[in-house]
Structures are given as C-alpha cells and as structure tokens.
C-alpha positions, 0 to 999 in steps of 0.5 A: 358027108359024114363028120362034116356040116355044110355052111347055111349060106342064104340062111344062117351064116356069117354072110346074112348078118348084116343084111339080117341087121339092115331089115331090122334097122329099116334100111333098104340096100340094094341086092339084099332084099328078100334074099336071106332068111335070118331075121332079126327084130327091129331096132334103131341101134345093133351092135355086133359084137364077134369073138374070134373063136367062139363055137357054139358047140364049146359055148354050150359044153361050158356053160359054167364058164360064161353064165351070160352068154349061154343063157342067150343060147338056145337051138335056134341061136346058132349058125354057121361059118363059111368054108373055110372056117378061118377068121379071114374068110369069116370076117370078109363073109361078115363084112360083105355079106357075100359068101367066100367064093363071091368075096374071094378071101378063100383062106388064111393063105391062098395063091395069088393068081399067075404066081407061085406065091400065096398071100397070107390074108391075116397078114397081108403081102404089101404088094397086093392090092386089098382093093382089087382082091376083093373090089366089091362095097362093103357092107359097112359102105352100103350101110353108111351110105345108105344114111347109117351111122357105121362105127368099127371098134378096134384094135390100133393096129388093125385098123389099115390092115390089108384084111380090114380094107377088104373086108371091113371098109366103110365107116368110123373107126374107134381104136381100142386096144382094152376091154374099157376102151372098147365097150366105152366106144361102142356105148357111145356109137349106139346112141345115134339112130340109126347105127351099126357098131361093130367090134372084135375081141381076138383074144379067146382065138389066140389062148385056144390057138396056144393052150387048147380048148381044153386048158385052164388058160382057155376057160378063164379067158372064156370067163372074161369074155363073158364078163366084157359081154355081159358089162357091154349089155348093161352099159348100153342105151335101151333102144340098142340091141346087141347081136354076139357072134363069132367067126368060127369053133375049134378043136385040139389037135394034141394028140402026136399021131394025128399030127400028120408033117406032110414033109415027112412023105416026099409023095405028097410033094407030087405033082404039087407046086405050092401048099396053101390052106392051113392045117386043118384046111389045106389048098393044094396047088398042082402042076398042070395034068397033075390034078387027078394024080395028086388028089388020088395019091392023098386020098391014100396017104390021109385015108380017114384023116381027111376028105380030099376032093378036087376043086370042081367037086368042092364047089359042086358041094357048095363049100364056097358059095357061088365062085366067081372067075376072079376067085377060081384060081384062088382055091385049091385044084385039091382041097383037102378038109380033116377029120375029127382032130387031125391036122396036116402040117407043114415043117417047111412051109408053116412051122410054125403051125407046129406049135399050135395046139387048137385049130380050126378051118375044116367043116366039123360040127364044132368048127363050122357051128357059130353063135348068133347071140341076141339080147 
C-alpha cells in the first residue's frame, strides 16, 4: 500500500524484543523457539530502555539533538511497531511478546465486546478486568519464571495501572518518577545475573503530543533524553547491555485543513454506532448489514486522506497479526488509517484530541519505524 509500512511481526517488532533478550540471556521459554529472527548478543544482563515516541525516522532527521543515540543508528538498527501504532498497543506487544490481534489491546480505545462502550487502554475503565482482556503470561512472568531476575523501572503511579497488569505483569517494580531515580534503579537491577530490566520514560511523547515534533519544546526534551541515555550507559556494569527502543514515531497534524472534525459531516454518523481508534487511527463500529455502506460512503468523504478497509480486509493484510476469537470484535468493522498528516477527529466524542498537535497511530513510514538501539 502506497504511503504506509507493514509491521515486521516475527522479524523486527516490538513483540520479538523479548524473546530476542531471552536467547541472548540463555533462557529457554516455551513457544519462543526459533520463532523470531531478531537477534541479539549474549549477555548475563539487558536492560530496555522504551521512550515513548521515538521513531527512528525523527531520530535520524536530528541527529544534532541526540548525538548519543544516533551514533547507535545504523539501517540495520531499526524495526517496527505494530498496528495500531499507539503506546497500548505497542507496550501489550513489547510485554507479551505476542502481536495485537493475539494480545488484543487493539487501540488507545476499542469497544468492549456486547456493549456499546469503549475501554480507553491508557486509562483503563475500572469495570474491566486487565486480567481477562489480555489472560495470556507476560513475558515478564515467563522470564522470571524461568529463574530471571525481571525488574520494571516506573512511574508510581503506573504501577497498578490497568494497562500495566495486561501488558507488563511480572516481576519487581522500582517507582521512579526522576531521571536519577530511574537510572539509579535500573544500574542497581543489572547487577544480578541474569536479569531483564525494563524502564520507560513517556516524556518526549507527551512534549510531541503538545507542541509537535517540530517545535523547539520537542528538541530540547530530545536533548535530555539522550543525555538520560547516554548517563544510564556510563553508569552501568560492564556485563549489561543496554537495548533502547520505542513504541512508535510521530507527525504533526498542524495544518487546519487536514484536520478532518468528522462531526462536521452527519454522513459519517451512518450506520455507525460507536467510534474508537484515535485520530490517526479510527475503529468504526457499525450497525449490523451496515458494514459494506459505511466503508463505501467514508472512502468518499476521506478520498486520499486515508485508507478504509473493512475488518476482514485489515487482517487479510496483516495488520494485526493472527486474531484470535476473543480479540475479533475488538476491532473495527471499518477501520480506517490516515495518510501523510491527516487526522480525523472527533469534537463530541474525543475533544480533546483537538488540542493535539503531534499524532501517531496509522502505518506511515515515520509512525510505524522504531529503533532498536543496541550499546
């Protein structure tokens, strides 16, 4: 498909991360096997290091900003989200090593199954069980069970998230709401041997989502994620290597008339009973018969803004992986992925994605492209 890069499932993506660190720790999990082409070097000690919203493609474009990191850039240095390409999505891929339609977080929002409400996965509606959404072991379960010594480095307040219990279960945790606290923890973890540490910073996502990618406020907080990277290297043991990836890229959606209000147009509100996704990713939700009408009456209204397919065709391409039954209804009967910077917004159901500058969740090259950063 023009314009978009399909996900490198079973190759580069997010989901082989852990079973890549898992051969190179000399740890035999079951189902992991042979099964993934990424490899890594062997080590008693990996950490990984995720920055929310690091595409390699931005990386490369300014270098200037993040000397260290980009030395460790190279064409083979690089992989892909999955698809969605969204910080749920992508961290339920990273955590159980299993692609989206196995895992089923399918979204930052996607309908919960015989109801016409949507659970928002960064959230997490207290009335859903993170357990039953995604019942599958962690891989940070199967590692530690399997006698490794598996440490998340977090945020306080992430740490009985709902997303985090579905994705990330398993293991200690090290709260750690400072660049100090955080490298301090994860030196401390890589002394054991063996061990996975884990350990997220959210904050360059958040500055793109508010000012863009291309403001000033987005390069210097670049600046100091290199730096935090670049101190984590130097500070620990010799035996561990550190791996730095990320969850998705970005792009501005700033120009005013490639931001679609999809309330400004009652026909979109045909035959749908309920919108999910997000703005550069869109589940639509459809009355029943209504699936073939709603698909054909978008592709006329997005034209080249986006590319609609319904649910059967995006899985026929592989967006999502193998689905499982449980996961099916998850997605969208439509789904619908922008082009180049459009967005398609919602003012009633998602104002506040309105304020939003950068975005990120359909299959461009720069949204879909992530490093994996090896030193």
């Amino acid at each position: 498909m023009t314009g978009f890069l399909d996900p490198a499932y079973g190759d580069r993506s997010l989901a082989d991360v852990l079973p890549a660190v898992a051969s190179a720790l000399g740890t035999r999990i079951p189902g992991w096997e042979g099964s993934r082409s990424l490899a890594l070097p062997d080590s008693p000690a990996y950490v990984v290091f995720l920055v929310d919203g690091l595409g390699s493609d931005l990386l490369a474009a300014h270098r200037h900003a993040a000397p260290y990191l980009a030395s460790l850039l190279t064409p083979e240095s690089t992989g892909t989200a999955g698809v969605p390409s969204t910080t749920a999505t992508s961290l339920t891929s990273l955590g159980t090593g299993l692609t989206p339609g196995g895992h089923g977080v399918v979204g930052f929002t996607s309908r919960v199954p015989g109801s016409d409400r949507l659970l928002n996965a960064l959230f997490w509606d207290k009335d859903v069980d993170p357990l039953q959404w995604q019942p599958h072991t962690t891989g940070f379960q199967s590692l530690a069970g399997a006698g490794v010594h598996v440490t998340t480095v977090n945020k306080r307040e992430f740490r009985t998230s709902g997303l985090t219990l579905a994705a990330q279960r398993g293991g200690e945790w090290v709260n750690a709401d400072r660049v100090g606290e955080r490298i301090a923890g994860a030196v401390t973890s890589a002394t054991v041997r063996p061990s996975l540490t884990y350990l997220y910073d959210g904050d360059l996502d958040w500055t793109g989502h508010r000012y863009g990618i291309a403001s000033a406020q987005w390069l210097q907080q670049l600046a100091i994620i290199d730096a935090e990277a670049e101190q984590l290297r130097d500070a620990l043991p010799s035996h561990a290597r550190l791996l730095v990836v990320a969850d998705h890229g970005m792009v501005d959606a700033a120009r005013a008339d490639h931001r679609i209000d999809l309330d400004d147009d009652s026909a979109y509100r045909d035959g749908v009973v309920l919108l999910g996704g997000e703005a550069r990713f869109r589940h639509v939700y459809c009355a029943a018969g209504a699936v073939g009408d709603v698909a054909a009456c978008w592709r006329d209204l997005l034209g080249d803004a986006a590319l609609v397919v319904t649910r059967d065709e995006a899985i026929g391409y592989g967006w999502f992986g193998e689905v499982s039954p449980p996961v099916l209804p998850r997605l969208g009967d439509v789904v619908v992925a922008a082009r180049d910077d459009w967005g398609m917004f919602s003012s009633v159901d998602f104002p506040y994605e309105l304020r939003l500058v950068g975005l990120h969740g359909s299959l461009t090259p720069v949204e879909m492209r992530i490093p994996m950063l090896l030193d």
